[in-house]
C-alpha positions in Angstrom: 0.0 0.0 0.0 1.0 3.3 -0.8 0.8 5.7 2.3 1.8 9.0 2.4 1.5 12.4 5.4 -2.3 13.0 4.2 -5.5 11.8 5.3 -7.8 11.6 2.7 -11.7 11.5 3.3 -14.3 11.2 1.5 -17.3 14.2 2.5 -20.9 15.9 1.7 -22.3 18.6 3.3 -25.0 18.0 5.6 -28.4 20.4 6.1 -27.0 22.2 8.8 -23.4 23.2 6.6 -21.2 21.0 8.8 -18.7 18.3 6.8 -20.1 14.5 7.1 -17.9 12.0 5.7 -19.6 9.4 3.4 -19.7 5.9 5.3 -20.4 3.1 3.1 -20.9 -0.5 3.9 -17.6 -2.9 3.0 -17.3 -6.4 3.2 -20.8 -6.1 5.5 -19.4 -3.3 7.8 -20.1 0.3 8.2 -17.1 2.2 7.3 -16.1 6.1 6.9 -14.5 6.5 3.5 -11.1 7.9 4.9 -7.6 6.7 4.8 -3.9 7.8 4.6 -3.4 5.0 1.4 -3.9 6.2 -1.7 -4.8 3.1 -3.5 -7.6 2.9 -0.9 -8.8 6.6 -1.6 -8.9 5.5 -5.3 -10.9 2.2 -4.9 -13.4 4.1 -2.5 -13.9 7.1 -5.3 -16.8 4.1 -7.2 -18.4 4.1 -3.8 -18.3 7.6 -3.0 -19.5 8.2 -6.4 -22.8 5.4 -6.2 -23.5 7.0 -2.7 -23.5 11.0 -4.1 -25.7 9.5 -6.9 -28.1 7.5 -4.6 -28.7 10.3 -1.9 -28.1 13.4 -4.3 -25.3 14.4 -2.4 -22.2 17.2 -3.5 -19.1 14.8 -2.5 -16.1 15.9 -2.1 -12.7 14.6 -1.4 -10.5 16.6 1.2 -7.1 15.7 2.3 -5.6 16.2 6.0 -2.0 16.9 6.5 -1.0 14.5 9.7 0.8 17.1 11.4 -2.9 18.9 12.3 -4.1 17.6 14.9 -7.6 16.6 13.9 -10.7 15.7 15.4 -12.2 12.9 13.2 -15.2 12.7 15.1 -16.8 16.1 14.0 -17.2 14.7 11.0 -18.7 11.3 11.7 -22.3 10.7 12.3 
């Protein structure tokens, strides 16, 4: 895997303006659609992309740098 000094995540905007990210359901678990690999970022755009389409969602994918320190749990539901 190919990891670099970013988080990547995967995110919509919810009613209220705050930054959800996407959670999608792999190998039958719930999952946020983050990760610091880039060949994971790139396998979850599909799902990302079937999950904007579904819910008629604006996605958008944001990248972290891993020297911020980052509360990840403002941004799942």
């Amino acid at each position: 895997m190919q990891h670099d000094n970013n988080m990547y995540a995967y995110v919509y905007s919810g009613n209220d303006g705050t930054e959800n990210t996407l959670i999608a359901t792999v190998d039958n678990q719930e999952q946020p659609l983050i990760s610091s690999c880039v060949h994971e970022i790139k396998r979850m755009s599909s799902l990302a992309i079937d999950l904007a389409a579904q819910h008629n969602l604006k996605v958008k994918l944001i990248k972290y740098h891993r020297e911020q320190e980052i509360d990840f749990g403002l941004f799942v539901k």
